[in-house]
C-alpha positions as CSV (number, residue, x, y, z in Angstrom):
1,X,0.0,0.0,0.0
2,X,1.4,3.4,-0.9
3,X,1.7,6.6,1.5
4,X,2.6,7.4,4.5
5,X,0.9,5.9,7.7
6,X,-0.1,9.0,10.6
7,X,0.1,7.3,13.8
8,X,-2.0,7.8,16.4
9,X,0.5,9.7,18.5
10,X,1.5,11.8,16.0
11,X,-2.2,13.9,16.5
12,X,-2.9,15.8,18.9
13,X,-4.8,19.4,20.3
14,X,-3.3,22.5,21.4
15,X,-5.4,24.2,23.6
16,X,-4.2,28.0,23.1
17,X,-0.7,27.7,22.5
18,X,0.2,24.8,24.6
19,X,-0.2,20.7,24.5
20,X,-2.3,18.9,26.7
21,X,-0.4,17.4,29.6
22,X,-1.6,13.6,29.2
23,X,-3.7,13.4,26.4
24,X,-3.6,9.8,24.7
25,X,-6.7,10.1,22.5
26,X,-8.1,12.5,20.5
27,X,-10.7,12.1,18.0
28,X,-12.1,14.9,15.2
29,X,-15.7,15.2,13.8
30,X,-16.7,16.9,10.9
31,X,-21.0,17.0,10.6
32,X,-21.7,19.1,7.2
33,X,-25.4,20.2,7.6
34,X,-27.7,20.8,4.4
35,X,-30.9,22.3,3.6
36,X,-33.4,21.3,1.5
37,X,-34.1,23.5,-1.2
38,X,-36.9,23.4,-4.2
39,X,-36.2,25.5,-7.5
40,X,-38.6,26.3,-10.5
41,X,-35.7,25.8,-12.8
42,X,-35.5,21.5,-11.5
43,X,-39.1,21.9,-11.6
44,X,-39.7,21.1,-8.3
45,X,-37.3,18.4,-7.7
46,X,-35.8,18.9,-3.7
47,X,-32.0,19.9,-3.7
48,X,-29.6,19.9,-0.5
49,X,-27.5,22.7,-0.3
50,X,-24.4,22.7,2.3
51,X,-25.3,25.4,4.7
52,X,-22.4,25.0,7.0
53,X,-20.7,22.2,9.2
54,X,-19.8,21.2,13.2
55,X,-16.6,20.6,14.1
56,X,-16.5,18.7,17.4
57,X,-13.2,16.7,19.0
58,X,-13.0,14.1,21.3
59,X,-10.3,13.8,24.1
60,X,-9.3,11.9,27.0
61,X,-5.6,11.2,28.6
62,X,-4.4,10.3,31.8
63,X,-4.2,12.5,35.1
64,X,-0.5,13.7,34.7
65,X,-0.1,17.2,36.2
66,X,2.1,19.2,34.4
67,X,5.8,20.1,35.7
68,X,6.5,24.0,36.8
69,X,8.9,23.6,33.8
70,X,6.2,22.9,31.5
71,X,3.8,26.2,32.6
72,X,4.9,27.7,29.5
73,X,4.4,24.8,27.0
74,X,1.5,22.6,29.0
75,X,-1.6,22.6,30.3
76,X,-3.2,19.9,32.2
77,X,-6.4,17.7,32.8
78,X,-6.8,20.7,36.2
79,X,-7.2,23.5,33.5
80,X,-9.2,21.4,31.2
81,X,-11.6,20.7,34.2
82,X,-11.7,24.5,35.2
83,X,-12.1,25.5,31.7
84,X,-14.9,23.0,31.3
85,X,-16.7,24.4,34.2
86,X,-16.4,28.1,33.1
87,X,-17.5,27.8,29.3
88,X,-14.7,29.6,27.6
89,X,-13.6,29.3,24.5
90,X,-10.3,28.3,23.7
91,X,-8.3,28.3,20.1
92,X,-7.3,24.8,19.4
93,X,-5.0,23.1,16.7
94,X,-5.8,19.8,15.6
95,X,-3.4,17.6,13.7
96,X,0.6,16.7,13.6
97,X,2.4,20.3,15.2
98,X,5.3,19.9,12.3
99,X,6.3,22.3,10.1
100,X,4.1,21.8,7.0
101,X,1.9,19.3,8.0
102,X,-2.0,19.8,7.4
103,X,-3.9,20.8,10.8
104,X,-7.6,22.5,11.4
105,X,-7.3,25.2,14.5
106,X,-10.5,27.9,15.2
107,X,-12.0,28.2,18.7
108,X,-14.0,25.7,20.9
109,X,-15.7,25.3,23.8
110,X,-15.6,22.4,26.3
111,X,-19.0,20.4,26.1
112,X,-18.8,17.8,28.3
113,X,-15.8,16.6,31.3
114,X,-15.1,13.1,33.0
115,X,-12.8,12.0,35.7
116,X,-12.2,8.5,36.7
117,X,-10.1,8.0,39.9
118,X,-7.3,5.2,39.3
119,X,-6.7,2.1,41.6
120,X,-3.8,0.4,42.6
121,X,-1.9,3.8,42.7
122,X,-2.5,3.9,39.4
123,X,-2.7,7.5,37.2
124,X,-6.6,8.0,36.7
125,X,-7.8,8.7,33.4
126,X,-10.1,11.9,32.1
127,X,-12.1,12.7,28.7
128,X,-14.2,15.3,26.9
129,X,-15.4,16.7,24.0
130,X,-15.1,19.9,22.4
131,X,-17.1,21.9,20.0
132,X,-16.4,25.1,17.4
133,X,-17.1,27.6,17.6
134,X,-18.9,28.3,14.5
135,X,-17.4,30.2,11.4
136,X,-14.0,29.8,13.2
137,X,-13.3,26.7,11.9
138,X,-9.9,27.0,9.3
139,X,-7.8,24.1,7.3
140,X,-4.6,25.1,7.0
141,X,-0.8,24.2,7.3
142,X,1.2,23.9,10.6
143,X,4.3,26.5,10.4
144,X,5.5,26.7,14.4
């Protein structure tokens, strides 16, 4: 098979300008949304007509707080949690953070938060989702 296989690993979200502390999983959903439409000129035959689309991302990681030398680079599930709670909207990046590399960023909001404690002094784990902010939404080309 020809191309290039994009692990897992290699995706990820900035929330503002810095990575999230933890995050093993992220997921990105695209939802274009139509409206029917009936012209005289198809003599009445209905049409759809892209109207506009949700973006909405899925992420969960572990509970890893972030060192004091990551402040500047990190944030972590504690922020997420806060920021969750608050409803503010955040810019995000979504895709590989390499020079060149394809990404979609805009600005979201936190929908939904989860925490589940860990056992046998074990990190616990966290997820969410995020949603755009609508008319935010660009796909462009990493070049930090």
């Amino acid at each position: 098979m020809d191309g290039t296989r994009v692990f897992q690993y290699q995706l990820t979200i900035k929330y503002g300008t810095k990575l999230i502390k933890g995050l093993k999983t992220t997921g990105l959903k695209i939802k274009p949304n139509y409206e029917e439409i009936l012209l005289k000129e198809q003599e009445g035959d209905p049409e759809e007509e892209l109207i506009d689309y949700d973006t909405e991302m899925s992420i969960a990681g572990d509970t890893w707080e972030r060192a004091a030398s990551e402040a500047a680079t990190h944030e972590d599930f504690e922020t997420l949690r806060e920021a969750a709670s608050s409803g503010v909207s955040v810019a995000f990046v979504y895709g590989r953070m390499s020079s060149g590399e394809k990404i979609v960023s805009g600005n979201a909001k936190l929908q939904d938060w989860s925490e589940d404690a860990g056992s046998e002094k074990k990190a616990g784990s966290w997820s969410g989702s995020m949603k755009a902010v609508k008319g935010t939404v660009v796909f462009g080309t990493y070049s930090g």
